[in-house]
Steps between C-alpha positions, in 0.01 A plus 500: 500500500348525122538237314376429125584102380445422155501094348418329243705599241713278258543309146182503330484418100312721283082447533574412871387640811633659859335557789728809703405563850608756710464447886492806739614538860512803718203707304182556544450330145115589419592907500764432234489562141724183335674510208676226273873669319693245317885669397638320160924493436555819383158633532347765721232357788174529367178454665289202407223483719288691801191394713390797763418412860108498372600232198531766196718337281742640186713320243771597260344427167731276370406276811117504512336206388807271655569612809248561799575689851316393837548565842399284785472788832473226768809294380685884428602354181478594145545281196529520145400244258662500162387296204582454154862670592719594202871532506475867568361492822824356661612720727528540885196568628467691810175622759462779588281628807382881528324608795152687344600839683824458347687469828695200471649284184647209506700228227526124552847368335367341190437172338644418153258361249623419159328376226739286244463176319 
């Protein structure tokens, strides 16, 4: 059984930091492209951040600079720091694995960061 686990969301104030991580089960983790969505109230899922299985990484501009996505292949887990966070980066923030032939996709449930003061 697939499973994607996200953590380390919560309250953060603005100029603070999150580290997300996103555990995987049940794939063969280093031939999957990862991605980072984050869904805001009212607001369409967008995608925030990708690293291929080789380490190729991409940003949505109005996170590079702050945030940073790594993958660690022998502990099948992704993470992705986020620093200087401003109030509109609260959203839930969901992983995403993709299997590089595109057989196979997969969501984890989501972990709620919000940035307030």
């Amino acid at each position: 059984q697939v499973q994607l686990v996200e953590s380390g969301g919560g309250l953060v104030q603005p100029g603070g930091s999150l580290r997300l991580s996103c555990a995987t089960r049940g794939i063969i983790f280093g031939i999957y492209h990862m991605r980072w969505y984050r869904q805001a109230p009212g607001k369409q899922r967008e995608l925030v951040a990708l690293i291929t299985d080789g380490g190729t990484t991409n940003y949505k501009d109005s996170v590079k600079g702050r945030f940073t996505i790594s993958r660690d292949n022998a502990k099948n887990t992704m993470y992705l720091q986020m620093n200087n966070l401003k109030s509109e980066d609260t959203a839930i923030y969901y992983c995403n694995a993709r299997r590089r032939d595109g057989n196979g996709a997969y969501w984890g449930q989501g972990t709620q960061v919000t940035v307030s003061s």
